[in-house]
Legacy VTK file of the C-alpha trace (Angstrom):
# vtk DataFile Version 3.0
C-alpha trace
ASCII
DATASET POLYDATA
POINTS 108 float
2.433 -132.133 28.593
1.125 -128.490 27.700
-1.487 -128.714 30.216
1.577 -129.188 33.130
3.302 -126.267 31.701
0.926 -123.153 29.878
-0.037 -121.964 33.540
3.760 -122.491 34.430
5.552 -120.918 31.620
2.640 -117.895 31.327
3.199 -116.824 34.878
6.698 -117.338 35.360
8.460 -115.939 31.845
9.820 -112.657 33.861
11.451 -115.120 36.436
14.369 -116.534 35.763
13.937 -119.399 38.645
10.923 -120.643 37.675
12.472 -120.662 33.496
15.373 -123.139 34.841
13.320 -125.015 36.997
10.925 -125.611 33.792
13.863 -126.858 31.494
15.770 -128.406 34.394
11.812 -130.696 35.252
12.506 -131.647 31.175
15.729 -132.872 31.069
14.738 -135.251 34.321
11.958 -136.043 32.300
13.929 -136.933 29.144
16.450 -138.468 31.340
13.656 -141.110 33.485
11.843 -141.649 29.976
11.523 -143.582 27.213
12.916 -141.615 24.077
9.841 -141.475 21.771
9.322 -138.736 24.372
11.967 -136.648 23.440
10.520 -134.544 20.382
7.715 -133.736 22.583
9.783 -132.876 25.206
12.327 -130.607 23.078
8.971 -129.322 21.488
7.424 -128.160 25.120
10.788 -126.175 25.910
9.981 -124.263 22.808
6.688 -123.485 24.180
7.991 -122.721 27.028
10.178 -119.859 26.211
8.577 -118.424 23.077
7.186 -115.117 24.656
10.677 -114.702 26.880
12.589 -111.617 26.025
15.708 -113.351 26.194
17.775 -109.662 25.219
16.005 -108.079 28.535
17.795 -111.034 30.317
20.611 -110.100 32.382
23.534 -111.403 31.027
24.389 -114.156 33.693
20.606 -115.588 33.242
21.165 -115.548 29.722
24.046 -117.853 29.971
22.453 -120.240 32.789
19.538 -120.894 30.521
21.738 -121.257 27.634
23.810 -124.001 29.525
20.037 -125.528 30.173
18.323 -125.852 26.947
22.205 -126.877 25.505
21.705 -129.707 28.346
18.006 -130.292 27.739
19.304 -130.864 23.664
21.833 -133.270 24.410
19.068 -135.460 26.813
16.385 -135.617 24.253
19.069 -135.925 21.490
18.160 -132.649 19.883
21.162 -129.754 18.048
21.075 -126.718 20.399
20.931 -122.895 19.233
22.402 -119.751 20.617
19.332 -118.369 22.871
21.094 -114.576 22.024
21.370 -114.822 18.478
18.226 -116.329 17.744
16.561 -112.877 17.481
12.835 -113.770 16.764
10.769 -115.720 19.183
11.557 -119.273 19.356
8.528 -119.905 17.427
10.625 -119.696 14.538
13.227 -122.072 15.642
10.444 -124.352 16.199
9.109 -123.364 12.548
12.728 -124.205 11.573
13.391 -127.875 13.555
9.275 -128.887 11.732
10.856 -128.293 8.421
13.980 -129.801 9.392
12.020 -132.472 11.041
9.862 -133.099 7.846
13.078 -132.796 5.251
14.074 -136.020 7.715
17.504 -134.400 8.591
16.697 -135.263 11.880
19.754 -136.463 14.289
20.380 -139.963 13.872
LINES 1 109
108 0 1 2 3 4 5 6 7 8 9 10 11 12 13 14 15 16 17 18 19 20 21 22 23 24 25 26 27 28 29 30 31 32 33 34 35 36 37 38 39 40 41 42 43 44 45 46 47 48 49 50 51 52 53 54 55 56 57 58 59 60 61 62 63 64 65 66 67 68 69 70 71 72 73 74 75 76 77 78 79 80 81 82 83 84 85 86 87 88 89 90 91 92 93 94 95 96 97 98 99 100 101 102 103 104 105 106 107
């Protein structure tokens, strides 16, 4: 999975088409495949965003990928999080769902 997206999510983090289209490929993905996919998945979108400056977002893009990853969460069976308010890189809300994922709070 990271080799399909590292080249796509390096080059296109300024552009906000090529962001949706990413997420948008993930939830068909999620939605076409078997669900022991779905952490990886969830995991990739993570990648995918971590080095996007969401707050230099206008504020319509900011709510269209919002209303993606919130979509991409409910295919892989995943709890969403407010792209705006999560103020560090998403590294740390991927640092937060490991420990979550290891306490085995998981979504059942």
């Amino acid at each position: 999975m990271y080799k399909t997206f590292y080249q796509l999510s390096h080059y296109g983090k300024e552009d906000i088409s090529v962001l949706i289209s990413i997420l948008e490929s993930l939830k068909v993905a999620a939605e076409m495949g078997a669900k022991r996919h779905y952490v990886e998945l969830w995991e990739i979108h993570a990648y995918v965003l971590e080095d996007v400056d969401i707050g230099a977002l206008k504020t319509f893009d900011q709510e269209v990928l919002q209303e993606k990853v919130d979509e991409l969460a409910i295919a892989t069976d995943q709890h969403s999080y407010h792209l705006v308010l999560t103020k560090k890189k998403l590294r740390t809300v991927l640092e937060i769902y490991q420990a979550v994922k290891e306490r085995g709070y998981e979504k059942q």
